[in-house]
C-alpha positions in Angstrom: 167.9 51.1 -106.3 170.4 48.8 -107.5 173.9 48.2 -105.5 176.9 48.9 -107.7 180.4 49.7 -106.0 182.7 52.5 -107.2 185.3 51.4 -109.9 187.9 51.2 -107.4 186.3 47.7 -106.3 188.4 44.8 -106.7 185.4 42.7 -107.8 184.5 45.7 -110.4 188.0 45.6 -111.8 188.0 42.0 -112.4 184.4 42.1 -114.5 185.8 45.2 -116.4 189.2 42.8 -116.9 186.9 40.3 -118.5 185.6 42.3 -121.3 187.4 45.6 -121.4 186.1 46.7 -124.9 182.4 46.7 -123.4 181.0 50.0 -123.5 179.4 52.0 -120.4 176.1 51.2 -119.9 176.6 47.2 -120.8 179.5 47.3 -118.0 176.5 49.1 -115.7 173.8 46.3 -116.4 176.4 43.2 -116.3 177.6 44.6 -113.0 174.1 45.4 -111.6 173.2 41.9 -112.3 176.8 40.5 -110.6 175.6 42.4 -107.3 172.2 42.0 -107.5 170.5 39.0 -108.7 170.0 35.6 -107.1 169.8 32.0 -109.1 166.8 31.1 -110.5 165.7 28.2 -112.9 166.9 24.5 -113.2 169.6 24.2 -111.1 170.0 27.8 -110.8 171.4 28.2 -113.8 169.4 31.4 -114.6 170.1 35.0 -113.1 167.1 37.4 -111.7 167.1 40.3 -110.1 163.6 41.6 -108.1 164.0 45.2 -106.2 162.6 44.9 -103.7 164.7 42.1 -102.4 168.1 43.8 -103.7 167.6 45.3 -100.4 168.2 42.3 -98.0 171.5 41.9 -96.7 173.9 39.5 -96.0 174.1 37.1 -93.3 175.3 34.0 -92.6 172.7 33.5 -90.0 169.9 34.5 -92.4 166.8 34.8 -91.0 164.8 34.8 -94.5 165.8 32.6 -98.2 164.5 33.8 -101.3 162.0 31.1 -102.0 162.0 29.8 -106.1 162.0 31.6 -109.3 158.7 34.4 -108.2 161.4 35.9 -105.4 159.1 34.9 -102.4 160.8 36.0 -99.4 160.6 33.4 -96.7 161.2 33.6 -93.1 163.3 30.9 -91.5 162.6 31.6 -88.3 160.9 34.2 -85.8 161.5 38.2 -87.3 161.7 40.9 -84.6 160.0 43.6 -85.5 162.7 46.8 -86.6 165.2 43.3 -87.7 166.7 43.6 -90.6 165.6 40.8 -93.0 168.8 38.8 -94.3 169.7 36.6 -97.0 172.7 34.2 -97.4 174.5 35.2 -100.7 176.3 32.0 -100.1 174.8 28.7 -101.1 173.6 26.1 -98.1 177.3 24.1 -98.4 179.2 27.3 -98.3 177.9 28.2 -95.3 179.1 24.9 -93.7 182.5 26.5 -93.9 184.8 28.3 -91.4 184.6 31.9 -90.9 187.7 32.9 -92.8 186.3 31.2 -95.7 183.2 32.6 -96.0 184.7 35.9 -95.5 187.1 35.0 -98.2 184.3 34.2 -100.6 182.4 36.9 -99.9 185.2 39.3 -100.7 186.4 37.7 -103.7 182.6 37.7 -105.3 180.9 40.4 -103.5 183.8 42.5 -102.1 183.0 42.9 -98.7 184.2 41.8 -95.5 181.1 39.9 -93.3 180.3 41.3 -89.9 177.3 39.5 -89.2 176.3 38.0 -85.8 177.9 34.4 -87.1 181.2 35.7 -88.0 181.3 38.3 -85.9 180.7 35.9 -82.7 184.1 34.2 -80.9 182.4 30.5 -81.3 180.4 29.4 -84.1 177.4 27.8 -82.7 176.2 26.4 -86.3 179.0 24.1 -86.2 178.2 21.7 -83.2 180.6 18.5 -82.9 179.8 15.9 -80.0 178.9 16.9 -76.8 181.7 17.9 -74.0 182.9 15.3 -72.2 184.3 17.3 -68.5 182.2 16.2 -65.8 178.8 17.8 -65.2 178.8 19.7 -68.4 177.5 17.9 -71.5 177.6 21.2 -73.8 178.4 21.3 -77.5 181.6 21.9 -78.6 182.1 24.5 -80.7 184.2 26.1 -83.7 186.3 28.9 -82.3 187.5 31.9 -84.4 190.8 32.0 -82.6 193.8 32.4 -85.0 196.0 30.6 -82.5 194.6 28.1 -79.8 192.7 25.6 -79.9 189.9 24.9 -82.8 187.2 23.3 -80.3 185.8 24.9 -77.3 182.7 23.8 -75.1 180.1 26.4 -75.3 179.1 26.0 -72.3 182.1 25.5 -70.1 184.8 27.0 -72.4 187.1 24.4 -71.9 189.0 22.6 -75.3 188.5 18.8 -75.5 191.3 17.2 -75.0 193.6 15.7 -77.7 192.7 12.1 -76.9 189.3 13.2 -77.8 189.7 15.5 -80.9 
């Protein structure tokens, strides 16, 4: 079935704010289509829902993309089997962001907080900068999640560049 959260969602209070005089069942469909459908069309302008791939979750790893308007589910990249197959409900540049904001935008469209393996990880190891330059090393530095500390760390060695190089 279709995902709907209970009235007491933020993001369900805000569609109901929009058009308060809509009855029930319009309310139902607009908010089954808000939680549920992916673009489609010229530039993604459209809005379709297919159900069986309402039941792909979120990731910002995905391992599968909903490929054009026919709702082709596409691997990315090897599938265990018993792995859950995951979709990004962010668009490619929005996953170029930080944790906090793709959390951010995730709560304020789709009212949840994300736990996948990206976010939930202490280095982000989709955003690579230059290599480390302490002797012997040569890994990638990394985005850290830390709220306080530095915003770099090797992902090898776990040391932060220093300033001069930052």
């Amino acid at each position: 079935g279709l995902f709907v959260p209970s009235s007491s969602s933020a993001v369900v209070a805000r569609l109901r704010a929009e058009a308060p005089d809509e009855c029930d069942d319009n309310f139902f469909v607009r908010c089954a289509l808000h939680f549920n459908s992916f673009a489609a069309g010229a530039g993604g302008c459209d809005r379709v829902t297919f159900p069986t791939l309402v039941r792909a979750n979120h990731s910002c790893f995905p391992n599968c993309i909903v490929d054009g308007d026919e709702g082709t589910l596409r691997a990315l990249r090897e599938v265990r089997a018993g792995e859950d197959l995951t979709v990004s409900y962010l668009g490619d540049a929005e996953l170029l962001w930080p944790r906090h904001r793709r959390r951010a935008e995730l709560a304020q469209r789709w009212d949840f907080v994300c736990g996948c393996e990206r976010c939930s990880a202490p280095l982000d190891d989709t955003r690579r900068f230059r290599a480390c330059r302490r002797e012997g090393c040569g890994g990638d530095l990394l985005t850290a999640h830390a709220s306080s500390g530095p915003a770099l760390r090797c992902g090898r060695c776990g040391a932060a560049p220093e300033e001069a190089e930052a």
